[in-house]
ZAMARGU-4260 file (C-alpha; in steps of 0.2 Angstrom, whole numbers, plus 5000, padded with zeros to 4 digits):
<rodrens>
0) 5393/5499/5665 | 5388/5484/5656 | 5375/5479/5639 | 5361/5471/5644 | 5349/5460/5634
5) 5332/5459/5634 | 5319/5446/5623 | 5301/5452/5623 | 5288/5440/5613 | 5273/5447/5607
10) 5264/5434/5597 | 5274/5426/5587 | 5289/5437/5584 | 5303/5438/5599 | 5308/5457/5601
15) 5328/5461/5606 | 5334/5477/5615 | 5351/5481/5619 | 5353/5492/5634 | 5369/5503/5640
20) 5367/5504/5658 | 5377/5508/5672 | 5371/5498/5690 | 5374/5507/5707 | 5369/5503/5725
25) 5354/5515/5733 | 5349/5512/5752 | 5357/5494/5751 | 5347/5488/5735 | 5354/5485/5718
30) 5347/5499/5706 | 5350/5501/5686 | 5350/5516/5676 | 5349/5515/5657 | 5361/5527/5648
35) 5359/5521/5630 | 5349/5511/5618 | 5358/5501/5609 | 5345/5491/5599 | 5347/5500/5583
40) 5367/5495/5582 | 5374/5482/5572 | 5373/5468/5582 | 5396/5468/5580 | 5396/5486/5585
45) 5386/5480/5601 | 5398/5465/5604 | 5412/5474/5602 | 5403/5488/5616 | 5401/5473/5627
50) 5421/5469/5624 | 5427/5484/5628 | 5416/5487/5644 | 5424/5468/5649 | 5442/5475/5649
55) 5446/5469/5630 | 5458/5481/5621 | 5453/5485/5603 | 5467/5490/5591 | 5462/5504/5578
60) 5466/5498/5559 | 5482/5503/5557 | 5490/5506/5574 | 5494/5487/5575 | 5506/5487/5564
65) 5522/5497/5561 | 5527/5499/5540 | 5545/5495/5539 | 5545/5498/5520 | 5534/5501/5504
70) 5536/5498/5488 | 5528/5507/5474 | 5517/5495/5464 | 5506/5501/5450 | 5517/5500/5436
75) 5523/5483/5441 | 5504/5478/5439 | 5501/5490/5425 | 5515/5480/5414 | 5510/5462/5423
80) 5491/5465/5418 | 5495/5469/5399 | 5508/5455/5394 | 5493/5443/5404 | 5481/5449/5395
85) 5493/5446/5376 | 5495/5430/5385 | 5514/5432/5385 | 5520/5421/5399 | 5511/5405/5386
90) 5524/5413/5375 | 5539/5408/5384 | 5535/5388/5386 | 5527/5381/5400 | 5526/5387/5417
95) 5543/5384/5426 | 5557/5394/5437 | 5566/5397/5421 | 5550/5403/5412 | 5546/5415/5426
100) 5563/5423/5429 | 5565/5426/5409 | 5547/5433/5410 | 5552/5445/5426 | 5570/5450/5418
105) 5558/5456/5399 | 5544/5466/5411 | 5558/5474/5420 | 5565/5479/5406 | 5552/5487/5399
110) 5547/5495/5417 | 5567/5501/5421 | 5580/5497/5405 | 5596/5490/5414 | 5608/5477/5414
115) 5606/5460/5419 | 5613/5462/5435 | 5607/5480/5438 | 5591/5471/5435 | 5592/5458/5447
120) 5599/5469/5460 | 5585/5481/5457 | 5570/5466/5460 | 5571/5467/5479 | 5565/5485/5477
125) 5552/5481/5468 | 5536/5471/5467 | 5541/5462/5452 | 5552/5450/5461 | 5538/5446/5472
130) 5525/5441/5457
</rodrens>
């Protein structure tokens, strides 16, 4: 099986069609049979018929990929968003190391109230560290 191509002009517009067809051999000559139409198809949906009918594997989103871990998020970014939007990180001095650790240590201790070292321990299971 294969896609094949076809340009038609009529006037001054070129017309495309995309056939599905499979080709087979009859009394010695080469015959085709059309199975599909493919015209109507995005023309990645057709190219990526064409790949697969070449011998290219596809990997469905998701199955490429293995999820070691994951880590729950949206009230890191709920806290994160609110002291942005108080412009609390200006508060804190200039944009440094020290600025943003300070700045991660206070939105963790609104998100999950703990010592310092609980609360540093705690950031490589959370989102926070990685902001």
């Amino acid at each position: 099986m294969h896609v094949a191509t076809t340009r038609r002009q009529h006037k001054d517009k070129i017309y495309e069609t995309h056939l599905l067809r499979r080709s087979y051999r009859e009394d010695g000559k080469v015959k085709n049979e059309t199975l599909a139409n493919l015209s109507y198809l995005p023309e990645e949906t057709i190219q990526v018929i064409r790949e697969s009918l070449a011998g290219k594997h596809h990997v469905v989103a998701g199955e490429g990929f293995e999820i070691k871990r994951s880590l729950p998020h949206g009230h890191v970014a709920a806290i994160a968003a609110m002291a942005n939007k108080l412009k609390f990180p200006a508060l804190l001095g200039p944009a440094c190391r020290e600025r943003d650790i300070i700045y991660a240590l206070i939105l963790a201790g609104a998100i999950r109230p703990a010592s310092k070292l609980a609360t540093s321990r705690w950031f490589k299971d959370s989102t926070l560290g990685l902001t």
